[in-house]
N, C-alpha and C positions, 0 to 999 in steps of 0.2 A: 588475538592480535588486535592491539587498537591502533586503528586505520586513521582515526582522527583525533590526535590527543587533543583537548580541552573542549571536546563539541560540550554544548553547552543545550539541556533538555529545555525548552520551553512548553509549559502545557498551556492550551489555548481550550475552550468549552469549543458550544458546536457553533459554527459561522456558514454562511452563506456562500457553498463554491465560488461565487464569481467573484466575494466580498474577499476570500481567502486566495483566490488568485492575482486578484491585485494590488494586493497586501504582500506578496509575493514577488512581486516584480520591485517593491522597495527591499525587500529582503537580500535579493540579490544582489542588485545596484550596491546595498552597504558591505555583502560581502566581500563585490569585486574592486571595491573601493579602498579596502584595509579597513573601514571603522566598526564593522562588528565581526566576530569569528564565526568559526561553523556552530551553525545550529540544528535539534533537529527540533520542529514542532510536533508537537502530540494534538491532536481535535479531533472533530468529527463533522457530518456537513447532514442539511436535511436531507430528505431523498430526492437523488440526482443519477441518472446514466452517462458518464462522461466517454467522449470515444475521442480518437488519434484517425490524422486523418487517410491512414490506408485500410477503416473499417469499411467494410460492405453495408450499405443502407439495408439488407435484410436482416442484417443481423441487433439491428435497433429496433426499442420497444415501440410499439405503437401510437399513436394518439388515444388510444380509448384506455392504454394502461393508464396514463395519469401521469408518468413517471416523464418528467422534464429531463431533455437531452440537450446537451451542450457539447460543444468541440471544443478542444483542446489541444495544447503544443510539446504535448509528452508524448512519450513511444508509448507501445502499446495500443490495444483496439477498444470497445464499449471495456465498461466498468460501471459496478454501480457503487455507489455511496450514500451512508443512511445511518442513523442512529442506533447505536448498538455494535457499531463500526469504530478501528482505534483507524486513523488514518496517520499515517509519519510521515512531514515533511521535511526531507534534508538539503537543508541550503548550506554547501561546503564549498571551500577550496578545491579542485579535483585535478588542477593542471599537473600532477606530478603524479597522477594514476589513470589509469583508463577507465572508460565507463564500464567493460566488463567488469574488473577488479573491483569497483564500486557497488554493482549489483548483486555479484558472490560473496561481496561483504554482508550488505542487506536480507538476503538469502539466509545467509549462516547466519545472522543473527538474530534473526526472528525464529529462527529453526530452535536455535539454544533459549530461546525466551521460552518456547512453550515446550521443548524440555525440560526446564527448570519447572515450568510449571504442572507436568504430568502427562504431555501429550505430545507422542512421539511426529518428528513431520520430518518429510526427505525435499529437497529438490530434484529435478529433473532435468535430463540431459535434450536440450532442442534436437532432434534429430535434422538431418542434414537436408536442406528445402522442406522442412516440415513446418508446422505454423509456432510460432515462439512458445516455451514452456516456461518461461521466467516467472518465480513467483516461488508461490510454499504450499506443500502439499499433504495429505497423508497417508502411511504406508500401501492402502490399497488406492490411493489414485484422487481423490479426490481433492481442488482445491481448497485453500483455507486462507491463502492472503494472493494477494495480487500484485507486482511490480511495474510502475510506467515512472521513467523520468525523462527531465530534460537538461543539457549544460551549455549552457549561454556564457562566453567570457567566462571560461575555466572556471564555472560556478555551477555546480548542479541544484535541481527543484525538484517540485513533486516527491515522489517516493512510493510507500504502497500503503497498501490496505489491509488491515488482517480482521476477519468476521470475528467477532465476541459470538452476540446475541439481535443481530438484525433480522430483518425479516423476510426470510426465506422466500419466500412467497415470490419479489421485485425479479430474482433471478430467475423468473417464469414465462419474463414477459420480453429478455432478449436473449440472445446469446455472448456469452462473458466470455472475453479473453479472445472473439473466434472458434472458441474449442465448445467441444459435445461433450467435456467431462462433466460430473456433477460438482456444485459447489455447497461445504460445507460450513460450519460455526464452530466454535468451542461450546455452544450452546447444545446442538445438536449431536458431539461427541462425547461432553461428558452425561447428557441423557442417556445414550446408550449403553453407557457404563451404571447408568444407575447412581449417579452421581451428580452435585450442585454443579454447576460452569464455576469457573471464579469470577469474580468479581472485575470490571473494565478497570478499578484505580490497581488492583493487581498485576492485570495484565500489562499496564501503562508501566508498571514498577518494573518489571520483566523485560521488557522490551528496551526499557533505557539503560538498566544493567546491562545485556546483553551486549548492546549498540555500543557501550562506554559513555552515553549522556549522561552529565552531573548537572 
């Protein structure tokens, strides 16, 4: 189903969260404006813990990690970001769908990216007062992308995160999403199989297929 016909892929290198956030705040301003259409951006950011502000300070990395923590005006709780990382930012029109429908879109289409690409991944169902399951997972539980947005003036931001080949290790140092599950890579899954990861320009391919970005 494409959800937003003419979104338009934009690929960006790696930028500096705060430089990308408010690089952001023009993005939107133009969307809600009429002078540019829906976009998604493709980048990636140094290493960063970003959290939404119903996260629990315990559940953030320490000072002796290293790992720079910033607040943020997206849903969701801590997140990390890091090179090796695809990040998608969609800046769209959204006033004629709800943020659910936006997010199950994102969901299913990242699910169908790494389909296509060999590696089977499920969503999950938040259970009811349970702590949020939004994002992409795989068959035995473990996540593999992250979802946090925001919609200001029936424009949405941010978007998610899905691991290629980061490093492992950052997710040691908080707890991601609130949740106790493990999180994985495409790095880490196709190892297991005994097999290369693909490639990030791959995966970027994948994902904007999926999405409907041209």
């Amino acid at each position: 189903m494409q959800v937003f016909p003419g979104l338009t892929r934009i690929d960006l290198g790696e930028i500096e969260y705060e430089a990308a956030t408010t690089a952001m705040l023009g993005w939107v301003a133009e969307c809600q404006a009429g002078t540019a259409g829906d976009r998604l951006f493709l980048l990636s950011h140094p290493p960063v813990v970003t959290y939404g502000s119903r996260t629990s300070p315990a559940d953030l990395p320490a000072a002796a990690s290293g790992l720079p923590v910033v607040e943020v005006d997206r849903g969701g709780q801590a997140t990390y970001h890091g090179p090796g990382q695809i990040v998608g930012y969609l800046v769209a029109n959204v006033r004629e769908r709800g943020p659910a429908d936006v997010v199950r879109w994102m969901e299913q289409g990242i699910i169908a990216a790494l389909d296509a690409l060999g590696f089977p991944a499920v969503r999950r169902q938040t259970p009811p007062g349970g702590s949020s399951l939004v994002g992409v997972w795989t068959p035995d539980r473990r996540k593999i992308a992250s979802i946090g947005m925001r919609i200001r003036g029936g424009v949405s931001s941010h978007g998610f995160a899905l691991n290629v080949d980061p490093d492992m290790t950052a997710f040691d140092h908080f707890v991601s999403c609130g949740l106790a599950d493990r999180i994985t890579s495409l790095q880490v899954l196709a190892g297991e199989r005994g097999e290369p990861a693909p490639k990030e320009a791959e995966v970027r391919d994948a994902l904007a297929e999926a999405l409907g970005a041209r």
